[in-house]
C-alpha positions as protocol buffer text, in pm:
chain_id: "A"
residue {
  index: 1
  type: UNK
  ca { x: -1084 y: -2858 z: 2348 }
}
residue {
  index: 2
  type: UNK
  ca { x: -776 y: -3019 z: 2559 }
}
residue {
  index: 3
  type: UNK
  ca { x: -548 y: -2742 z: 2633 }
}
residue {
  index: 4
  type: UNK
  ca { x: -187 y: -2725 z: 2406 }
}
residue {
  index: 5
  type: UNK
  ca { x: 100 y: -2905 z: 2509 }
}
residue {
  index: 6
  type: UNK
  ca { x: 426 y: -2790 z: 2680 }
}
residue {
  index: 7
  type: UNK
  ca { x: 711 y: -2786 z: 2470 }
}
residue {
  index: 8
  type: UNK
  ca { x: 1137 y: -2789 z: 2477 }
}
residue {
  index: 9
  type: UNK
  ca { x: 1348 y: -2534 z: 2468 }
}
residue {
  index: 10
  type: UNK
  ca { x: 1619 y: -2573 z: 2250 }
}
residue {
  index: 11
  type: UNK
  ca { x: 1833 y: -2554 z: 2600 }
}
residue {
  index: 12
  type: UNK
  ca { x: 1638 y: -2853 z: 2733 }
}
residue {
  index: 13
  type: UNK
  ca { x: 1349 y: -2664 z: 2929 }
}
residue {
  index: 14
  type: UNK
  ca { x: 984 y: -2731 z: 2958 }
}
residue {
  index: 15
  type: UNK
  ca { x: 813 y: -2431 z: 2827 }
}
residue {
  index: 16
  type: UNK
  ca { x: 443 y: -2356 z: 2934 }
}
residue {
  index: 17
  type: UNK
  ca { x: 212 y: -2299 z: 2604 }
}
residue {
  index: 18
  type: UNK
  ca { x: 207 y: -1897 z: 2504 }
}
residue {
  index: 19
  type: UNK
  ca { x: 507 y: -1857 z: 2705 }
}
residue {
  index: 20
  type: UNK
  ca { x: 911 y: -1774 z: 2636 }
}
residue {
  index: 21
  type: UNK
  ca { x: 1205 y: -1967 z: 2807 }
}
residue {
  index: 22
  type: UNK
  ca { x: 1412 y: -1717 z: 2940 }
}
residue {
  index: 23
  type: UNK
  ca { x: 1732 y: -1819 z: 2724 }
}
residue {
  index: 24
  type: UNK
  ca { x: 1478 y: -1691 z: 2461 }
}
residue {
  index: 25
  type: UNK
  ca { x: 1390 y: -1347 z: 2571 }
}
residue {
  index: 26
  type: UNK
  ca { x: 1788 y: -1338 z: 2680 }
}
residue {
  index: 27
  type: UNK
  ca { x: 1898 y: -1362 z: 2352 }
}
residue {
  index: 28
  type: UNK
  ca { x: 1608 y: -1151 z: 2209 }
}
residue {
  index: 29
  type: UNK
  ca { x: 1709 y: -848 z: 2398 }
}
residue {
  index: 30
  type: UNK
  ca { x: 2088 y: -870 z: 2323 }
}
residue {
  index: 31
  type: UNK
  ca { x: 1974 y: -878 z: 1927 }
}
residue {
  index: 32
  type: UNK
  ca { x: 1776 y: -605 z: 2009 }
}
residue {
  index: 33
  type: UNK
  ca { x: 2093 y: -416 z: 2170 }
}
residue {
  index: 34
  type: UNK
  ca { x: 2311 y: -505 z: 1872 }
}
residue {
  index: 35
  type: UNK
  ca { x: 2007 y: -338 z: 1654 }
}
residue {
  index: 36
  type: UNK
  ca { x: 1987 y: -22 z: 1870 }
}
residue {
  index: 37
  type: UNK
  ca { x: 2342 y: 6 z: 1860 }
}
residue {
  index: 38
  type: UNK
  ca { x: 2388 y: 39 z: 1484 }
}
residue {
  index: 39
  type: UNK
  ca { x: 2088 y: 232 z: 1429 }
}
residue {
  index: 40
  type: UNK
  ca { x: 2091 y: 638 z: 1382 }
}
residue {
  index: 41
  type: UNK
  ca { x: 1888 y: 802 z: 1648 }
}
residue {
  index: 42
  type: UNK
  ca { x: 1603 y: 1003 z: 1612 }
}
residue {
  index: 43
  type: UNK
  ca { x: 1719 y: 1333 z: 1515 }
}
residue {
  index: 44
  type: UNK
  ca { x: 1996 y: 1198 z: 1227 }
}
residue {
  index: 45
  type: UNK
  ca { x: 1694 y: 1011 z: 1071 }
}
residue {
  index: 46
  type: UNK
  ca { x: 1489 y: 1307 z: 1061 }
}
residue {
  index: 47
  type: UNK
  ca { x: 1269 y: 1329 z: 1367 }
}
residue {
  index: 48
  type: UNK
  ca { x: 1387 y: 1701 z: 1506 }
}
residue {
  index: 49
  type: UNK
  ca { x: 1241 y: 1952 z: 1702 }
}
residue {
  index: 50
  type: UNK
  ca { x: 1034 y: 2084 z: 1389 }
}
residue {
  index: 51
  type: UNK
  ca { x: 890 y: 1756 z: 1303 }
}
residue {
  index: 52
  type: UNK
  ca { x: 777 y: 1712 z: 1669 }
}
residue {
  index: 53
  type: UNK
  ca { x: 644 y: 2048 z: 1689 }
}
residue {
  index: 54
  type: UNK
  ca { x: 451 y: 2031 z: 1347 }
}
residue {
  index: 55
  type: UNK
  ca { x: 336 y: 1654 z: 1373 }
}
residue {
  index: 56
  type: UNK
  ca { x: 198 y: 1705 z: 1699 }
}
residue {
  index: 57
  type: UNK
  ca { x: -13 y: 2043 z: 1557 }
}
residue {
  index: 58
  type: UNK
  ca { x: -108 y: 1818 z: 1272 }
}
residue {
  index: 59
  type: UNK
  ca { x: -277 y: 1544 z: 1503 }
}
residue {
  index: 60
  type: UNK
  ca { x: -410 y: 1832 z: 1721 }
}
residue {
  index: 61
  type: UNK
  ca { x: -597 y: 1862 z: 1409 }
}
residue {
  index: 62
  type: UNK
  ca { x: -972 y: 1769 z: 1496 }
}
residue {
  index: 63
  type: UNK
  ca { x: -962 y: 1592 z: 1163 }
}
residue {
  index: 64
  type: UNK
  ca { x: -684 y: 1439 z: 1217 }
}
residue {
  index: 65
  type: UNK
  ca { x: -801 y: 1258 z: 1542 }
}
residue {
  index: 66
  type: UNK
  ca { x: -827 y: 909 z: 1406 }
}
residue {
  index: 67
  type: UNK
  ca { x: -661 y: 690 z: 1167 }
}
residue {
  index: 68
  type: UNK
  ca { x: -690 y: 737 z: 813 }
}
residue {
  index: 69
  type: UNK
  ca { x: -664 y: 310 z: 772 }
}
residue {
  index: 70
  type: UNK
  ca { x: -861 y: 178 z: 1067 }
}
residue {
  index: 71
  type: UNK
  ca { x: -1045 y: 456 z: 1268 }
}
residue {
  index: 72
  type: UNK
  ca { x: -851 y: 401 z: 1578 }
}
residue {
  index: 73
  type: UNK
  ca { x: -735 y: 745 z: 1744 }
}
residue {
  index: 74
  type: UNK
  ca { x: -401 y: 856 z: 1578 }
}
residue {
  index: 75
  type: UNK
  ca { x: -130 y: 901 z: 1777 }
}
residue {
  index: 76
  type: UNK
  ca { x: 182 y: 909 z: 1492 }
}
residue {
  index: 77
  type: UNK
  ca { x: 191 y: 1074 z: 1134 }
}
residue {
  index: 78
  type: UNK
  ca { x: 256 y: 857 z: 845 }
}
residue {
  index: 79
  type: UNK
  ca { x: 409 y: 980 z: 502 }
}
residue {
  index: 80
  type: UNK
  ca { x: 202 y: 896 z: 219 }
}
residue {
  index: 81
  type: UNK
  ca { x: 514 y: 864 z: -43 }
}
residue {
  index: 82
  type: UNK
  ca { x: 797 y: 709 z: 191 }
}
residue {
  index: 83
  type: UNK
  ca { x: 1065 y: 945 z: 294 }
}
residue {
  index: 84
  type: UNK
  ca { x: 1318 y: 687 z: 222 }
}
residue {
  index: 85
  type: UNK
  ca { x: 1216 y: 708 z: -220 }
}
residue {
  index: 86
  type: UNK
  ca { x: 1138 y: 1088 z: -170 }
}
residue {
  index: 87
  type: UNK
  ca { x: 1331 y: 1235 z: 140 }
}
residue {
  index: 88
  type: UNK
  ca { x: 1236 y: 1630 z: 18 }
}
residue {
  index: 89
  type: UNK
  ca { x: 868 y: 1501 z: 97 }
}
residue {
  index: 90
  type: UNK
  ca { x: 934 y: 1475 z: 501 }
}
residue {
  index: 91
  type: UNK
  ca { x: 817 y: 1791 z: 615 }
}
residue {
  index: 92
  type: UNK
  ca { x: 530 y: 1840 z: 337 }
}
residue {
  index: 93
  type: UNK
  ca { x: 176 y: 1827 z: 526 }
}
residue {
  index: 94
  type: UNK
  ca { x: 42 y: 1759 z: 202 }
}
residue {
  index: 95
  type: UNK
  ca { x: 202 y: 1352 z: 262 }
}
residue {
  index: 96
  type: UNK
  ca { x: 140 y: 1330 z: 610 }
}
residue {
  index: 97
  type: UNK
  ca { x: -194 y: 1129 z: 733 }
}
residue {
  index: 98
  type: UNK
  ca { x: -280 y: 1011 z: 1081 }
}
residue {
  index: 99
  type: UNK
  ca { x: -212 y: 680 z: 1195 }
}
residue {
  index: 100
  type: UNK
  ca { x: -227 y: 413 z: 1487 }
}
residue {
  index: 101
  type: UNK
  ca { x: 83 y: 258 z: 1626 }
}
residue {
  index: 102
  type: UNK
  ca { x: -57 y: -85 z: 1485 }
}
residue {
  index: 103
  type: UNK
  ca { x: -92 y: 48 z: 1118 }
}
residue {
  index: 104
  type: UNK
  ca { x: 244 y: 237 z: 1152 }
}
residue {
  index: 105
  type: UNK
  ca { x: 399 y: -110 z: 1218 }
}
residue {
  index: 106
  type: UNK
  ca { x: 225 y: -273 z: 913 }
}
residue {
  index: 107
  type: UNK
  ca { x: 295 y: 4 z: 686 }
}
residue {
  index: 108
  type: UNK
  ca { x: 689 y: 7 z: 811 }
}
residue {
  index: 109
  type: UNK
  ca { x: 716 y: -373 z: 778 }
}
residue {
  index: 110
  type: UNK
  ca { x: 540 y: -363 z: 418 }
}
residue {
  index: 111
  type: UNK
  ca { x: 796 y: -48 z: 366 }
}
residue {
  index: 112
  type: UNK
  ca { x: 1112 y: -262 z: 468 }
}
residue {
  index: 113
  type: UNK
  ca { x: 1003 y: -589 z: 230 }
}
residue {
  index: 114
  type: UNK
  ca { x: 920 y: -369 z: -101 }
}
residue {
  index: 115
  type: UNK
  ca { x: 1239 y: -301 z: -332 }
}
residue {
  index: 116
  type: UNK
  ca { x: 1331 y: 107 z: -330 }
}
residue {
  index: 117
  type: UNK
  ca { x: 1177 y: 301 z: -575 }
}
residue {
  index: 118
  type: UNK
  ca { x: 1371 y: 597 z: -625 }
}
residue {
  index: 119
  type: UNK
  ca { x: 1195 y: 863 z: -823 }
}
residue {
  index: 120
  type: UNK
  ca { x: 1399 y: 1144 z: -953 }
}
C-alpha cells in the first residue's frame, strides 16, 4: 500500500502526511488562548477544595477503581445527571461514577451538542 501523499498548506507549504504546518498549530494555540481567556476557572465552575477532597476519596474507592463505561482505571468523576440541567446535584455521591479521561471527553462533547434540559 504506497504511502499517502504530501499535501499544501493553505500558506503554500509542503506538509508531510500525519503532520501539522506550523502556521497551523500557531493559530491553534492562539484560539486556544482566546478560549482560556474567556473561560471561568476551576473554582467559579465548581471544582473547590471540597470537590477535590471528596472526588479523590470517591476514586480511592476500591470499587471505584475503573471506569463505569470502558473498564479502563478511573482517574476523574463523572455526574450522572449533568450539573449544568441540575447544578444542586454536584456534590451528591449518589450522581457521581468513575471515569477515564477518554470517556470524560466523549461524554463532555455529547454534553455540549445536546439542547439543555432544565428540570425544575
Amino acid at each position: 500500500m504506497p504511502a499517502r501523499a504530501p499535501r499544501l498548506c493553505s500558506c503554500g507549504k509542503v506538509v508531510p502526511p500525519g503532520a501539522s504546518c506550523p502556521c497551523q498549530a500557531k493559530r491553534a494555540a492562539e484560539r486556544k488562548a482566546r478560549f482560556d481567556k474567556t473561560r471561568p476557572n476551576s473554582s467559579q465552575r465548581g471544582y473547590d477544595g471540597r470537590w477535590e477532597r471528596e472526588a479523590k476519596a470517591f476514586l480511592a474507592r476500591r470499587e471505584n477503581s475503573q471506569c463505569a463505561a470502558c473498564g479502563a482505571p478511573a482517574v476523574v468523576v463523572m455526574h450522572i445527571k449533568s450539573i449544568r440541567s441540575r447544578p444542586e446535584l454536584r456534590m451528591d455521591q449518589s450522581n457521581w461514577r468513575p471515569g477515564c479521561q477518554r470517556c470524560n471527553a466523549i461524554e463532555a462533547a455529547r454534553e455540549r451538542r445536546a439542547p439543555r434540559k432544565v428540570q425544575q
